[in-house]
FIDREN-512183 format. One record per residue: residue number from 1; z, y, x of N, C-alpha, C, O in turn. Coordinates in pm, whole numbers, plus 32768, in hexadecimal, padded with zeros to 4 digits. Each point is the difference from the previous one (the first is absolute). Example, Ala and Ser with C-alpha at 12.3 -4.5 7.8 and 13.67 -1.06 7.14 Angstrom:
BEGIN
1; 830C; 7DC7; 8527; 8000; 8077; 7FA7; 8000; 8078; 805A; 8042; 7FFE; 8068
2; 7F76; 806B; 7F75; 8006; 8077; 8052; 8049; 806D; 7FB3; 8011; 806F; 8033
//
This chain:
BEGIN
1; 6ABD; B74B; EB0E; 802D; 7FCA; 7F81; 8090; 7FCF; 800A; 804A; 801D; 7FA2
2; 7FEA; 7F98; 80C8; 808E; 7FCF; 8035; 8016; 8066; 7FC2; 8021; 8003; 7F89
3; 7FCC; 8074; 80D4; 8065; 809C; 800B; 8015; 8007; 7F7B; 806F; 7FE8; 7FD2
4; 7F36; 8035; 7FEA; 7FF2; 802F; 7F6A; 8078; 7F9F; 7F9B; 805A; 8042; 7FCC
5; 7FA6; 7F42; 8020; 8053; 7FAE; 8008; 8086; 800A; 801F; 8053; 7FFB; 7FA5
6; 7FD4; 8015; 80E3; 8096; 8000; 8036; 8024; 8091; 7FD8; 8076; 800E; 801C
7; 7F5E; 8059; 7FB4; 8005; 8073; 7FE4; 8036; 8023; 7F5C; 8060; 8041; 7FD6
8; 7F45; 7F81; 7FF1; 802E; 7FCD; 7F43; 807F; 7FBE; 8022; 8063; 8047; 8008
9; 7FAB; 7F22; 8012; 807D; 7FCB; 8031; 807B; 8077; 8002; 8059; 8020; 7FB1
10; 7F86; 8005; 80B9; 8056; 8070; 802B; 805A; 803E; 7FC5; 807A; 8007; 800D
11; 7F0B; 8043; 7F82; 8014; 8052; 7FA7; 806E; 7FDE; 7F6A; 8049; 803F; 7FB3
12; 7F7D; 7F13; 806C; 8027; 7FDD; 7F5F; 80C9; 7FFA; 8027; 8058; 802D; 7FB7
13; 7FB9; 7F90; 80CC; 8072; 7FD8; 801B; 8059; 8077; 8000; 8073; 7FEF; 7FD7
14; 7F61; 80A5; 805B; 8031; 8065; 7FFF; 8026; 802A; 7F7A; 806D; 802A; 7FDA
15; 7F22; 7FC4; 7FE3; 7FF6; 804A; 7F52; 80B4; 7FB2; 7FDA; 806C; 8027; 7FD5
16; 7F54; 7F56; 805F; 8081; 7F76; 7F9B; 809D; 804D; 8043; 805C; 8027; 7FB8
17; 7FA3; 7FE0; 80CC; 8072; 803B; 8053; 8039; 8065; 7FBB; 8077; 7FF3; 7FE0
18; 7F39; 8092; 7FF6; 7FFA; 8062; 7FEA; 805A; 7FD8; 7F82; 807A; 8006; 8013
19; 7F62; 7FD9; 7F8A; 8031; 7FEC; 7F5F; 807E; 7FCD; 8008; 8058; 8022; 7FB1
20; 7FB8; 7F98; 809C; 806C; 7F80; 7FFD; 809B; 806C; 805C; 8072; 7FFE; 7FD2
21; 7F6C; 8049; 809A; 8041; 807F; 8014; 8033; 8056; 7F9D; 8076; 8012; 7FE3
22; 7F22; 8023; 7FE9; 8007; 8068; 7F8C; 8044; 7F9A; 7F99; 806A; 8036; 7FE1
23; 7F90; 7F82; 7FF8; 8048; 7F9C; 7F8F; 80AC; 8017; 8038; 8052; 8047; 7FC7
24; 7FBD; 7F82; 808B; 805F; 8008; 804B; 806B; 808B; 800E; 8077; 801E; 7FF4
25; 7F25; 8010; 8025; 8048; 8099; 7FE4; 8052; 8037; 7FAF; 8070; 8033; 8009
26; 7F0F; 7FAE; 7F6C; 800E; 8054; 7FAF; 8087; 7F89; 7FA2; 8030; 8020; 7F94
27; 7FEA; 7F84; 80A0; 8060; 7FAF; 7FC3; 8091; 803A; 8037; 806B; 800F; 7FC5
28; 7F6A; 800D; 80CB; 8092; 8016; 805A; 801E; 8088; 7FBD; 8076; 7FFE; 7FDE
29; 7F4D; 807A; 8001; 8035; 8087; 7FD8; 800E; 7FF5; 7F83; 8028; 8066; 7FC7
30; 7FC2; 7F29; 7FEA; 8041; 7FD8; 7F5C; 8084; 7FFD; 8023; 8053; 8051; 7FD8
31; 7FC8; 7F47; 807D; 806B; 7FE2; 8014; 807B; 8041; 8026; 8074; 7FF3; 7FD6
32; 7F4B; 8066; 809A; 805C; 804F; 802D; 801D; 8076; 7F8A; 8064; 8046; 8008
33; 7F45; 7FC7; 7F96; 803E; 805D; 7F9D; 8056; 7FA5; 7F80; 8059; 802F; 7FB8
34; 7F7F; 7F6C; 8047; 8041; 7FBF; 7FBF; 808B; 7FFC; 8007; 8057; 8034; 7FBB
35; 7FAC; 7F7D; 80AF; 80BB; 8025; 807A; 801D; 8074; 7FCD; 803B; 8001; 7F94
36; 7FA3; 807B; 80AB; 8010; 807D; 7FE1; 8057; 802A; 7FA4; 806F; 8034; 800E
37; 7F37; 7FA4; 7F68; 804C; 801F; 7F8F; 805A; 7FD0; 7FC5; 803F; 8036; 7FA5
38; 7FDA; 7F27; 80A1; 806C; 7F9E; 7FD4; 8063; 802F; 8042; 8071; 7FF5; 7FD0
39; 7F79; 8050; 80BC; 808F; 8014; 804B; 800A; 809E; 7FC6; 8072; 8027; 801C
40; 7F4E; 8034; 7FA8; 8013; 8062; 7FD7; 805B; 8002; 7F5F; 8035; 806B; 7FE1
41; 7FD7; 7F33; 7FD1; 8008; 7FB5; 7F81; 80A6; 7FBD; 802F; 8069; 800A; 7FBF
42; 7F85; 7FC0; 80AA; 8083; 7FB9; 8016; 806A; 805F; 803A; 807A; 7FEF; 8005
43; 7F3D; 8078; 8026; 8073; 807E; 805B; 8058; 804D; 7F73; 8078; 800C; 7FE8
44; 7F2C; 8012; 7FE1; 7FF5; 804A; 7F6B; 8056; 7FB5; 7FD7; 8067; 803E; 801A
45; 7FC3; 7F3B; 7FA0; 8062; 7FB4; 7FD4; 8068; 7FF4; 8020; 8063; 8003; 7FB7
46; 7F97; 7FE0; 8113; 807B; 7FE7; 801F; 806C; 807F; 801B; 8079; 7FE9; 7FF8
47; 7F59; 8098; 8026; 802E; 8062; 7FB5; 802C; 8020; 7FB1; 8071; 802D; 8011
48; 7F58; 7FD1; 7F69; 803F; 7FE6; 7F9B; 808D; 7FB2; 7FE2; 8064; 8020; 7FC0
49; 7F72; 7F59; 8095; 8070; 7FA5; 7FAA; 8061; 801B; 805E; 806F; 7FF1; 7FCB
50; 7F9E; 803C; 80CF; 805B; 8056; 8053; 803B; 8050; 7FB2; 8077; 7FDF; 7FFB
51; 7F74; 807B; 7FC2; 803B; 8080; 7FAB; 8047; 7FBA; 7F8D; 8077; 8006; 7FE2
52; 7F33; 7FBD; 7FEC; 805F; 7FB4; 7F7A; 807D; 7FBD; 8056; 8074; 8028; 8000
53; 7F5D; 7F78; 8040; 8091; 7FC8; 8050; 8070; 8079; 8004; 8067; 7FF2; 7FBE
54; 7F8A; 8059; 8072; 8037; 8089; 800F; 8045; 805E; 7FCB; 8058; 8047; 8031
55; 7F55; 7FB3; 7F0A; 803B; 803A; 7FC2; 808A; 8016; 801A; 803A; 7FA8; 803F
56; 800A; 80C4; 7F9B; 8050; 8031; 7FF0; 8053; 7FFF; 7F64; 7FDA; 8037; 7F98
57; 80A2; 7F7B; 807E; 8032; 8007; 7F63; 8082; 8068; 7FF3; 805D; 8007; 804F
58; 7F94; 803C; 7F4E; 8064; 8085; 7FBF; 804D; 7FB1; 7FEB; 7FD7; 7F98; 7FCB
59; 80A1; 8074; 804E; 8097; 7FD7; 7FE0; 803D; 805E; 7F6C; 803E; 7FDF; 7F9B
60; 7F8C; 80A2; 8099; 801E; 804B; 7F96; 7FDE; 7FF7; 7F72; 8046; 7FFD; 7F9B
61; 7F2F; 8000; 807C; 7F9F; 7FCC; 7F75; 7FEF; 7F79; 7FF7; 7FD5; 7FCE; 7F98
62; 8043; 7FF9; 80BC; 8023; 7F55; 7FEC; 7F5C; 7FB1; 7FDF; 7FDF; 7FB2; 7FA8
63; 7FE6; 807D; 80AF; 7F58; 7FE4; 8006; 7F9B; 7FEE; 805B; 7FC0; 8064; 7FE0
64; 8016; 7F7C; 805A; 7F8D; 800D; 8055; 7FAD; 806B; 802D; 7F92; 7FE8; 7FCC
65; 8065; 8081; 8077; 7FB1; 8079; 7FFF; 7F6C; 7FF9; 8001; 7FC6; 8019; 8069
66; 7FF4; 7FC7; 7F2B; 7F58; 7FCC; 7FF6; 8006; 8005; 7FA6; 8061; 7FE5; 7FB9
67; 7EEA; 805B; 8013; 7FF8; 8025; 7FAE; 7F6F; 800C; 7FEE; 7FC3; 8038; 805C
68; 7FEB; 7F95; 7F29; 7F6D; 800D; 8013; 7FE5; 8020; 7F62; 802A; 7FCE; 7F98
69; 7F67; 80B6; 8091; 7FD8; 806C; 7F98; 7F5B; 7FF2; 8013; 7FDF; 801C; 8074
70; 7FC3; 7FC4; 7F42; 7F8C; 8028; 8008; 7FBE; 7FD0; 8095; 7FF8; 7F8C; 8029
71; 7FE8; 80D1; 800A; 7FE1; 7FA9; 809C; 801B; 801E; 805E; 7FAB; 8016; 8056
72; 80FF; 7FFA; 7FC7; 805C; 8019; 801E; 8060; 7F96; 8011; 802A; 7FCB; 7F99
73; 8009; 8004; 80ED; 8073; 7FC3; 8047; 8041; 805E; 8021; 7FC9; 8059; 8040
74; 80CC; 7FB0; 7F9B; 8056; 8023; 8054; 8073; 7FBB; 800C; 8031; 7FCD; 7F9C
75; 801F; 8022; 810B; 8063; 7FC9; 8019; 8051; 8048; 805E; 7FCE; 803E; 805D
76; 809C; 7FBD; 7F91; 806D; 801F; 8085; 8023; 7F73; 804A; 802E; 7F96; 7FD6
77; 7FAE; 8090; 8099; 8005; 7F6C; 8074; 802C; 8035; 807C; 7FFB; 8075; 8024
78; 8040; 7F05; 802D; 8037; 8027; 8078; 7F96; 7FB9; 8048; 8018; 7FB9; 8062
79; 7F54; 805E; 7F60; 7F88; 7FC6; 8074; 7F96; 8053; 7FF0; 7F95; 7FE5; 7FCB
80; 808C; 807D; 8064; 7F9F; 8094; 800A; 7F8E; 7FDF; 8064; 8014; 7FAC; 8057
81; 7F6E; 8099; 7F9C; 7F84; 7FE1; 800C; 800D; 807E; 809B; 8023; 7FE2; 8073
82; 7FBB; 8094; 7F60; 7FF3; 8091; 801D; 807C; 800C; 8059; 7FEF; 8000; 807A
83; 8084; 800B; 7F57; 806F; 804F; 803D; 807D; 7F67; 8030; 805E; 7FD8; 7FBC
84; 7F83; 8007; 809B; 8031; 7F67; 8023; 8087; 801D; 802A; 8055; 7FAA; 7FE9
85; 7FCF; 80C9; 8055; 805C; 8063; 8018; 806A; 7FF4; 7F82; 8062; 7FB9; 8015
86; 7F96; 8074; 7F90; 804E; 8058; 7F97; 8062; 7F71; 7FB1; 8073; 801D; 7FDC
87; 7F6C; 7F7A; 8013; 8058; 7F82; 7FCD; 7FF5; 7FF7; 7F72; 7FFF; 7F8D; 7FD5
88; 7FF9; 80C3; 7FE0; 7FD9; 7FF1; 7F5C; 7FBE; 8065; 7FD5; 8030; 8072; 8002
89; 7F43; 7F6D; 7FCB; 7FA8; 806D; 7FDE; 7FC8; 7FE0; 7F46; 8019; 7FA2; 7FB3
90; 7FBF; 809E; 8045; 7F94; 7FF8; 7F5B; 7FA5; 7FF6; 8011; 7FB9; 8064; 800D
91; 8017; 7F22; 7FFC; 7F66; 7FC9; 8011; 7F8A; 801B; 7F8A; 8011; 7FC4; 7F96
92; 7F80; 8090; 8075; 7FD6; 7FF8; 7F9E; 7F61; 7FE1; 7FFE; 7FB3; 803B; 804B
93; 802A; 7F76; 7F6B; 7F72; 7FCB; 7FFA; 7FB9; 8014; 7F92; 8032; 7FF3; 7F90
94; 7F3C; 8034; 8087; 7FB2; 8033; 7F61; 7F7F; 7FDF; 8010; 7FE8; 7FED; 8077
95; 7FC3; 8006; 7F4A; 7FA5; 7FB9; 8003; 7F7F; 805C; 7FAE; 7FF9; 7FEC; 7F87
96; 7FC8; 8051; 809F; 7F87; 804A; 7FC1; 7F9B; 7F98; 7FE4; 7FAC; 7FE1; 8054
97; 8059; 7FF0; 7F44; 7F63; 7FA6; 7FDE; 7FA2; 8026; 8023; 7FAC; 7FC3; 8041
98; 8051; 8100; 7F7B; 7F7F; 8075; 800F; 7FA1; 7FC9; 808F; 7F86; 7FF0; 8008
99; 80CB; 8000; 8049; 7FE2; 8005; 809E; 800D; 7F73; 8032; 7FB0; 7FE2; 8059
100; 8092; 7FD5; 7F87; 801A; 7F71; 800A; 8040; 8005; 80A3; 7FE2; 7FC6; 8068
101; 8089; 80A3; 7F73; 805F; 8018; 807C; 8071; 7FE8; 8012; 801E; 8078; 7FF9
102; 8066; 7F47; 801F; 8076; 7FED; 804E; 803D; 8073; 8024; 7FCE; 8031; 8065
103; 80B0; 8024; 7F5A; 8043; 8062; 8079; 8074; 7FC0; 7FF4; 801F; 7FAE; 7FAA
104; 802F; 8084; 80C5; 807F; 800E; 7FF5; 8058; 8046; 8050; 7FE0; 7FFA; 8077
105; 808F; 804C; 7F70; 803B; 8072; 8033; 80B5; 7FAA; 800B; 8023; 7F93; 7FD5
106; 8021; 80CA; 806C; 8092; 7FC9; 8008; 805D; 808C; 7FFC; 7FD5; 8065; 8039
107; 80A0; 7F9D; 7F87; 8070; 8066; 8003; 8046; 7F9B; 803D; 8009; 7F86; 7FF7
108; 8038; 80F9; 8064; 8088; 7FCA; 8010; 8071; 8030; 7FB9; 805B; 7FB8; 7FD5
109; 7F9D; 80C2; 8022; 8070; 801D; 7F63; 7FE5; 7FB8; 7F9A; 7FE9; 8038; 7F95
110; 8015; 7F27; 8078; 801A; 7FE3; 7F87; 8078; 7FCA; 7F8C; 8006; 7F9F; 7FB4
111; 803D; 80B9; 8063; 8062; 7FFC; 7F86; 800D; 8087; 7FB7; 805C; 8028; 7FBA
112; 7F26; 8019; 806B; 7FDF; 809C; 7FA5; 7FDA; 7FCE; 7F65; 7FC6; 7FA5; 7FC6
113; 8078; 80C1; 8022; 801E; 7FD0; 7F43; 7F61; 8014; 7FC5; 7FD0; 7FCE; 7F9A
114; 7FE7; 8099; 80D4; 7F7C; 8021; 7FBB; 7F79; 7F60; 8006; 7F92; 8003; 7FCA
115; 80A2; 7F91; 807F; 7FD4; 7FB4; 800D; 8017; 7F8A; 7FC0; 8001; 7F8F; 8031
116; 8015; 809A; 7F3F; 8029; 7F8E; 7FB5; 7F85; 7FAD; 7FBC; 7F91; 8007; 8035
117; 8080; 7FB3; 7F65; 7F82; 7F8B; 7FD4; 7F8D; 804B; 7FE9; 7FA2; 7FB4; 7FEC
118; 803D; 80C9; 800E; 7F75; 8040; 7FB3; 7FB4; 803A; 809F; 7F88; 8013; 8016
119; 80F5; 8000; 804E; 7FB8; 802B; 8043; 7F9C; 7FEB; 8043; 7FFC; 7F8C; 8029
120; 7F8E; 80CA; 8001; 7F83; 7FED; 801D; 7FE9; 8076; 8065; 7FF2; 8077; 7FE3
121; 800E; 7F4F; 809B; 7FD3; 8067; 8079; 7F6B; 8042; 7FFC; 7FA0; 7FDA; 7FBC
122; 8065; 8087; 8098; 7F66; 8049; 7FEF; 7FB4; 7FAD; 80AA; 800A; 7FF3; 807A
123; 7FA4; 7FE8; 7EFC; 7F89; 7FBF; 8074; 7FDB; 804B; 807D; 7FEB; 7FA9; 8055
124; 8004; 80C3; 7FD9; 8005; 804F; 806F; 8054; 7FD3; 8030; 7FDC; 7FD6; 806E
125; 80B9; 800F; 7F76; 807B; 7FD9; 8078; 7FC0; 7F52; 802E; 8018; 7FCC; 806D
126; 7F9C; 7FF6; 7F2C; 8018; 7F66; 8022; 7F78; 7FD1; 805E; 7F8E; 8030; 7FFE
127; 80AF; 7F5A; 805B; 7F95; 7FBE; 803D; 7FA4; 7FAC; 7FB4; 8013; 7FC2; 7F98
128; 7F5E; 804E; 80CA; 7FAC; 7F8B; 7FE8; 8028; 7F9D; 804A; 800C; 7FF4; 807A
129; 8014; 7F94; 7EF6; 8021; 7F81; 8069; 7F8C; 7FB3; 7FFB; 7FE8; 7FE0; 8074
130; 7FCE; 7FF8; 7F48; 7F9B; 7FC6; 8006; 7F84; 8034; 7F8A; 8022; 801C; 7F8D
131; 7F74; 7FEB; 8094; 7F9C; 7FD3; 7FB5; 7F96; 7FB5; 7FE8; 7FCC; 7FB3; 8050
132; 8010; 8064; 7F39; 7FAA; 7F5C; 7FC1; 8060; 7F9A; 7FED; 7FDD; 7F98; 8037
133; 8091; 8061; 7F8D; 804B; 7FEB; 7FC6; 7FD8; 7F65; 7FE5; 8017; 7F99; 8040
134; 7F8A; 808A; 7F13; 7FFC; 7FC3; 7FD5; 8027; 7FC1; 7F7B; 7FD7; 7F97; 7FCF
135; 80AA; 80E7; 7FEA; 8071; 7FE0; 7FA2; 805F; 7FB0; 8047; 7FFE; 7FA7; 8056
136; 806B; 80A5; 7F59; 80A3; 7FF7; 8045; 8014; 8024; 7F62; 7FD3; 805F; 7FC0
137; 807E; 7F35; 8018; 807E; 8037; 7FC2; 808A; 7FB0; 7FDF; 7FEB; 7F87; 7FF7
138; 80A3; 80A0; 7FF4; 8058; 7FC2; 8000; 8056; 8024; 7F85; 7FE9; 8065; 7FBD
139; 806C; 7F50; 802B; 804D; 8008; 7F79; 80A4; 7FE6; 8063; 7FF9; 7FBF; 8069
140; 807E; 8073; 7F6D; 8078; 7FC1; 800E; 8028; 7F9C; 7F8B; 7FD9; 800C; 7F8C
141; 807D; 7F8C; 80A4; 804C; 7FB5; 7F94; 80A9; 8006; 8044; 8030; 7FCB; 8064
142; 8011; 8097; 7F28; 807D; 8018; 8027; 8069; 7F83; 7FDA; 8060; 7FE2; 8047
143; 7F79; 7FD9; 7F37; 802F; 7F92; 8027; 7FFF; 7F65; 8054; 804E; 7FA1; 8000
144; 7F54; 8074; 8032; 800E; 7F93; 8071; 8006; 8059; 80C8; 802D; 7FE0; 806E
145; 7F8F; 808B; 7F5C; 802D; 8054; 80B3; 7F88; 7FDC; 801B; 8013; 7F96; 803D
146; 7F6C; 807D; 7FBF; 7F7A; 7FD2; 8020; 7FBC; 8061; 7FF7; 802B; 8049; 7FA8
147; 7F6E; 7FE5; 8091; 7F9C; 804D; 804E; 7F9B; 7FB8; 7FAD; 7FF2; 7F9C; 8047
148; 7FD4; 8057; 7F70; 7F39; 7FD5; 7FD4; 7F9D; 805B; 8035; 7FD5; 806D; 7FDB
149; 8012; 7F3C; 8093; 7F8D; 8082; 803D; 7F64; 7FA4; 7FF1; 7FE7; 7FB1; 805B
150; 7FE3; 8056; 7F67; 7F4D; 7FF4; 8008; 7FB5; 805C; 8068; 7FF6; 8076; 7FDE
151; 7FCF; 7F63; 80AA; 7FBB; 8035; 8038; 7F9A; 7FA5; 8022; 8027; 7F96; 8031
152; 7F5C; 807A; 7FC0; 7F8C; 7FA3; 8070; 7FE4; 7F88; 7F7B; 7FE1; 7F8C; 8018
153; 8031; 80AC; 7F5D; 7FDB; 7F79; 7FCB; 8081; 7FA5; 7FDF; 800D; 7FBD; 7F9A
154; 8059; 8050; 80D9; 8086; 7F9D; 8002; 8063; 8032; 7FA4; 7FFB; 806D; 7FC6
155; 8068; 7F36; 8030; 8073; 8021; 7F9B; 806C; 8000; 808C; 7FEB; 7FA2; 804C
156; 8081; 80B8; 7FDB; 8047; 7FE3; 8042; 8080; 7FF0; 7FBF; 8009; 803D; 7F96
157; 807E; 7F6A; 8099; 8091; 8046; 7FBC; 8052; 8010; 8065; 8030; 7FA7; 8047
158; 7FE3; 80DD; 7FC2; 805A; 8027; 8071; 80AB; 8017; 7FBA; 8026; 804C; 7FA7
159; 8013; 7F68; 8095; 80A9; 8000; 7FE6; 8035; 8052; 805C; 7FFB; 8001; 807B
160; 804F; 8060; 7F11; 805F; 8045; 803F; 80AF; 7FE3; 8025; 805E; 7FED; 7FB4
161; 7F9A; 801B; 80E4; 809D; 7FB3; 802E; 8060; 8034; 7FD7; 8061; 7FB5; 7FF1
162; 7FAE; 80CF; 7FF0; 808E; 8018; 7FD7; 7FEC; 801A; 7F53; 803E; 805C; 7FCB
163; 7F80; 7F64; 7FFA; 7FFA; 8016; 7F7F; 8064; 7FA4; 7FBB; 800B; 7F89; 801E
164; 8040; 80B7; 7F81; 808F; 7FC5; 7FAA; 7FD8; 7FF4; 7F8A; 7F91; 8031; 7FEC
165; 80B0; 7F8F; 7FA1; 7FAF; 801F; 7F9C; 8069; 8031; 7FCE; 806E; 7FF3; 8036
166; 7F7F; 804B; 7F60; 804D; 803F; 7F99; 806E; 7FFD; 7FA0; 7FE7; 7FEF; 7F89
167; 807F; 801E; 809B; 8060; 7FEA; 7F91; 8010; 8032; 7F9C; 7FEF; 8079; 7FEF
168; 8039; 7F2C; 7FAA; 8051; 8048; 7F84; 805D; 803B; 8029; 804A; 803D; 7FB2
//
């Protein structure tokens, strides 16, 4: 009867062990995806606001080279992603809801005339930068030099450094 006894015991302390492990666990691999996506969320941004820093301003056209169409970023920056090599590229970012996917592709010819505000690369040339997204989208404000990017729920405002404003 002892036996029988120290045996239940046994059992119950194991069962309690057991749960309290598994509790444990299943808290630690929340977490670690949690992290995950915050440092995946924060890479995604600080990227971004690298490139904006970056922009590139036309002397000629007396403007900022950025430009956002539909779900579509584009910028000329001297903080290239892809071609780290080349010193000023055409950054371009698009956003498929359909798929709730991230691409983005880079020229380095970018001062080709065919790459002006409408342009829109063929998805075959562009990378997957991320997916599950989540919604992405951004607006420019040419009079203050600001980036409005909404990603993750957040409102961001990314300032652009060499942005001038406009004269009469």
């Amino acid at each position: 009867m002892e036996l029988l006894v120290a045996m239940l015991l046994l059992v119950l302390v194991s069962a309690m062990l057991y749960s309290v492990l598994n509790t444990g666990i299943g808290f630690a691999s929340k977490g670690e995806a949690r992290l995950a996506r915050i440092e995946r969320d924060r890479s995604l941004l600080e990227l971004i606001n690298r490139q904006i820093q970056g922009a590139w301003y036309d002397v000629l056209l007396k403007k900022v080279r950025l430009s956002v169409n539909d779900n579509y970023l584009q910028m000329v920056t001297t903080a290239p992603l892809l071609n780290r090599d080349a010193g000023v590229v055409l950054a371009v970012y698009f956003y498929d809801s359909a798929t709730d996917t991230l691409y983005y592709t880079e020229k380095k010819d970018f001062y080709n005339p065919d790459y002006e505000k409408d342009y829109q690369p063929d998805r075959t040339e562009m990378e997957v930068l991320l997916k599950g997204v989540g919604g992405i989208s951004w607006a420019f404000d040419n009079d203050q030099g600001m980036l409005q990017l909404t990603y993750g729920g957040m409102e961001y405002s990314l300032a652009v450094r060499c942005w001038q404003p406009e004269t009469l």
